[in-house]
N, C-alpha and C positions, 0 to 999 in steps of 0.2 A: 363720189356723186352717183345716186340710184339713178340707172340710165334704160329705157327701152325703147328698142328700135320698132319701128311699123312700116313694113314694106308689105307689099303681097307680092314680092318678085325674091325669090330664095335666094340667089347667086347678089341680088343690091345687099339682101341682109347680112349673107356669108361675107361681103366685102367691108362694110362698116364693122364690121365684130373685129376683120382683121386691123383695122384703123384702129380700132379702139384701143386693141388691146396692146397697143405703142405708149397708153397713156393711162397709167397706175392705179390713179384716182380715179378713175370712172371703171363702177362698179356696174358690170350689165345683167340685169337682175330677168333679162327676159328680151320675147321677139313676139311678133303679130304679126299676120298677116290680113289682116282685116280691121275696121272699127267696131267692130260689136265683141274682139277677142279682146282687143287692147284695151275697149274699156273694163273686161271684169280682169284682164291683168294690171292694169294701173289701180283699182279698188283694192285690188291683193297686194300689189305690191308699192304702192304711193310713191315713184319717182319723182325724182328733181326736176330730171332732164328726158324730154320726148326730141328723139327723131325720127320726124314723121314725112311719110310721102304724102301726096295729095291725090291722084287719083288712083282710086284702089275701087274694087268691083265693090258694087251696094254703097255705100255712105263712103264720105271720102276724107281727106284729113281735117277739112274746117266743120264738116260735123260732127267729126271727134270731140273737136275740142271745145265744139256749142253745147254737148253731150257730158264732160266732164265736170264733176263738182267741183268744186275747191276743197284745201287749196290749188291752186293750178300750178304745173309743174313748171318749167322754163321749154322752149320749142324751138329745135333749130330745123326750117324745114331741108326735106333731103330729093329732090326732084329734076324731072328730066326737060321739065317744062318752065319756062322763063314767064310765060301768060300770069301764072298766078305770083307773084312775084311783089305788086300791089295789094293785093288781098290778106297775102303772110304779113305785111307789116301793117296792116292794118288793125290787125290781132294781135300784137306786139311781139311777133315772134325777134328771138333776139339774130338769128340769121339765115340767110337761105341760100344753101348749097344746090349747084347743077351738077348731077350726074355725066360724069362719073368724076366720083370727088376726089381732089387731089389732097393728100396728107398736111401741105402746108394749108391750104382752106380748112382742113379740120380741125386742125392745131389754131387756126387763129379764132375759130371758131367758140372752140370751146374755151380758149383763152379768154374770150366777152362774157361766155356762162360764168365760169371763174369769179371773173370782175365783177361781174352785177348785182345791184342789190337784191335780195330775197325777193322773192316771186310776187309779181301786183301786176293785174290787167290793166292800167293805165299810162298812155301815152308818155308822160311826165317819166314815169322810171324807162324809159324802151329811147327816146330822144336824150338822157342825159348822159349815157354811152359814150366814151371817146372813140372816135372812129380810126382805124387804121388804112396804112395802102393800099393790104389785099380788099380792104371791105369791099364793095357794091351797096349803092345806095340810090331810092329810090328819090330823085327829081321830078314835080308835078309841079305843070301852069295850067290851070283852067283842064280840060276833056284831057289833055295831053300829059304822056308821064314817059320818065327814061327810068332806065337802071343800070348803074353807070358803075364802073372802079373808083374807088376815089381817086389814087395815080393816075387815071386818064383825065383829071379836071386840067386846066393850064388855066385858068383865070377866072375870078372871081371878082367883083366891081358893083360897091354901094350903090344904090338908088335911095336917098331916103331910109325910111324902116323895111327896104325890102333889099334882096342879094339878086344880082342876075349871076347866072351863072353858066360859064359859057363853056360847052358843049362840041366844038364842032362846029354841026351845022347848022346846028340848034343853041339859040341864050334867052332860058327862061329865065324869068322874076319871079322868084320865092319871098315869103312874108317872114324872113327873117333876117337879121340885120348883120351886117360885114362881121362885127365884133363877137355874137352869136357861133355865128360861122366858124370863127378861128381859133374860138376856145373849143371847136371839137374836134377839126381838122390835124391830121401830125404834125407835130412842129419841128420834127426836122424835116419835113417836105414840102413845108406851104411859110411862108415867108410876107409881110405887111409890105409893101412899096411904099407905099404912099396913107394917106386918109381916106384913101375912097377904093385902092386895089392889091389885092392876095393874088400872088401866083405862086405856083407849084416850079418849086429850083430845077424837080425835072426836068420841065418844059422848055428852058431858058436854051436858046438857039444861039444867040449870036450877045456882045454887050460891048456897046461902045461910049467912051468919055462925052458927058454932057455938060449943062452950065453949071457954075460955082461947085466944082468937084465934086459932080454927081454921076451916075449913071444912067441909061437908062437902055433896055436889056426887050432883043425882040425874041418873042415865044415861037414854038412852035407851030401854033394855030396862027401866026403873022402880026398878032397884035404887038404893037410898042407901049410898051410900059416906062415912064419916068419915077424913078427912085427921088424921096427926098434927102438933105443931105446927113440926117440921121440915119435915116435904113439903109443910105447906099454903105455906110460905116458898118451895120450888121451883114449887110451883105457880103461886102468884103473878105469879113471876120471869117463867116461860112465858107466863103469859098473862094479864100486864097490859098496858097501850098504854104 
């Protein structure tokens, strides 16, 4: 995989090269320090894969990439700042790492380049991604938006065609539906209770015998969740010795 790095800080880029070159298939064909280097070395040399910082002196990495022709490479950003974080997936970047990146974040990282389909600016391919543990994924209600682990979610719960999604201390409502939800979520860490709620087996705090040989199992955010008597049988299955 043709890969170049864009940092303007020599010591981020000497560190991603050392990352890299843990992993075979990624072929680094080059480095920048700037957006006006990296676009006539991405003309030169037409990579797969950009990892790119965001603030860099003069033009910054989204006008990089407003700046490049197609086709368009894949983009995992690589930054020290959480703020743009909304912005990279709004461009379909497929992930964004916070400085200073740790070797399993890069590994899982580029495990999503790996997996994705060939390169296309559209939402449809960048959402049909199965998400993992380590991921971070961006949550938005209305002005308001998280970016969150996915292992820190503990509960999930239907509304209709929408998911709330609880957080903490915060449980927004997303425009997407439970079943939506669980076909992206890992399935050894996020578990169906019932018809209306997904929690994460992490989360599961305490579980005591409820009616007609069911369960029903409190999280660690304090909610109680009742199991039906099918899923209490999956659950079982999962997590007996």
């Amino acid at each position: 995989m043709r890969t170049v790095i864009v940092d303007d800080e020599r010591l981020a880029r000497l560190e991603l090269r050392r990352l890299l070159a843990k992993h075979p298939d990624i072929e680094l064909c080059g480095e920048a320090a700037n957006a006006t280097a990296a676009l006539e070395l991405c003309d030169r040399e037409r990579p797969q894969l950009l990892l790119l910082d965001v603030e860099m002196p003069g033009r910054n990495g989204f006008d990089l990439l407003a700046a490049l022709p197609p086709p368009h490479p894949q983009v995992i950003f690589v930054t020290a700042f959480d703020s743009f974080a909304l912005r990279a997936f709004e461009v379909n970047a497929l992930d964004y790492l916070m400085k200073p990146v740790s070797p399993p974040r890069l590994a899982s990282a580029l495990d999503r380049v790996r997996g994705a389909a060939p390169p296309a600016r559209d939402s449809a391919a960048a959402t049909a991604l199965p998400l993992r543990e380590s991921d971070r994924v961006f949550v938005r209600e209305g002005e308001r938006c998280w970016f969150v682990p996915v292992g820190s979610i503990p509960l999930l719960e239907a509304n209709g065609n929408h998911t709330r999604i609880h957080l903490g201390s915060a449980s927004p409502l997303i425009f997407r539906t439970l079943t939506s939800m669980e076909e992206r979520l890992p399935r050894e860490l996020f578990l169906r209770a019932n018809r209306s709620q997904l929690i994460n087996l992490e989360h599961v705090a305490s579980i005591e015998p409820w009616f007609s040989s069911t369960v029903r199992v409190r999280l660690t955010n304090g909610a109680a969740v009742e199991f039906s008597r099918r899923q209490t049988h999956l659950f079982r299955e999962r997590r007996a010795l």
